[in-house]
N, C-alpha and C positions, 0 to 999 in steps of 0.2 A: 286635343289631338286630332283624332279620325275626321269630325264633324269640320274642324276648318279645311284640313284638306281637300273633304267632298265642294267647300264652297271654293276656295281654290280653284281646285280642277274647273269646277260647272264657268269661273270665270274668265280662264284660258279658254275654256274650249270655244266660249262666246265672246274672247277677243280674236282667238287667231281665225274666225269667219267671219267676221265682221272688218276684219282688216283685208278680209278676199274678198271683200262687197256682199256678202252673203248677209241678210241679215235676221237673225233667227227671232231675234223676238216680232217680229212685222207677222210670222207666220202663226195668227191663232186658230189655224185649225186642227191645229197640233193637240190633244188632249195634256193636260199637266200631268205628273210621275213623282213619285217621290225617291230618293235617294237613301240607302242606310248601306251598312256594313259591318259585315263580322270577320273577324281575323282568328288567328292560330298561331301568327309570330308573336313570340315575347318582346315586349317594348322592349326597346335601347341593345337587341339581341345584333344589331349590324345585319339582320336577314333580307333588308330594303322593304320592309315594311309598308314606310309610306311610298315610296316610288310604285308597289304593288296595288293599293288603294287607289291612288291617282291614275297609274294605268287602267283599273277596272272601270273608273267613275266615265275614264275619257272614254271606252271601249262601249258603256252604256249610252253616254249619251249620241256619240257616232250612231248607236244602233235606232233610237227612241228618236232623230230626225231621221233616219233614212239618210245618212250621207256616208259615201266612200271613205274607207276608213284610208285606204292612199288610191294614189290615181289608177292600179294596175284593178282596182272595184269598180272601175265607171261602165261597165257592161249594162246595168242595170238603173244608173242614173248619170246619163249622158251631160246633162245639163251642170252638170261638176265637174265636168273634165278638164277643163284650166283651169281648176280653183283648189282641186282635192290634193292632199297633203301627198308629196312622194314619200316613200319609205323612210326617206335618211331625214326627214323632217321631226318623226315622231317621236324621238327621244328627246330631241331637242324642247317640244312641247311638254314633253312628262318632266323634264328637269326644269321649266321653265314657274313653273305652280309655286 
């Protein structure tokens, strides 16, 4: 369960920036991270369990490069500002995993 999701997610998030020319793995000055999770929803409970995983995983790695998580964040990193996700993209990425 959990575990494929995280690699999921970490896949999406390193295709949908790579499909905006971004391309993360080229950046190794990045320190590597590892990934885990702990929950509280009961499997198969319909509580959206995994879309809450997958939202976390993507919210970490947004956070661990330093990229806008939508465009209304490019205050602080200009250089993503025609590339960074608008709002009504994000769900579409968490459903997309």
């Amino acid at each position: 369960g959990g575990v494929r999701l995280l690699k999921a997610a970490t896949h999406a998030f390193f295709d949908f920036w790579r499909q905006r020319g971004v391309n993360l793995a080229s950046q190794d000055w990045i320190p590597g991270f590892t990934l885990s999770y702990d929950t509280t929803i009961p499997r198969q409970s319909g509580l959206s369990g995994s879309s809450a995983i997958i939202w976390a995983t993507l919210q970490c790695l947004f956070e661990h490069y330093s990229l806008p998580l939508h465009a209304n964040d490019c205050n602080q990193c200009p250089q993503y500002r025609d590339v960074a996700p608008v709002k009504e993209e994000l769900p579409s990425l968490v459903l997309s995993v």
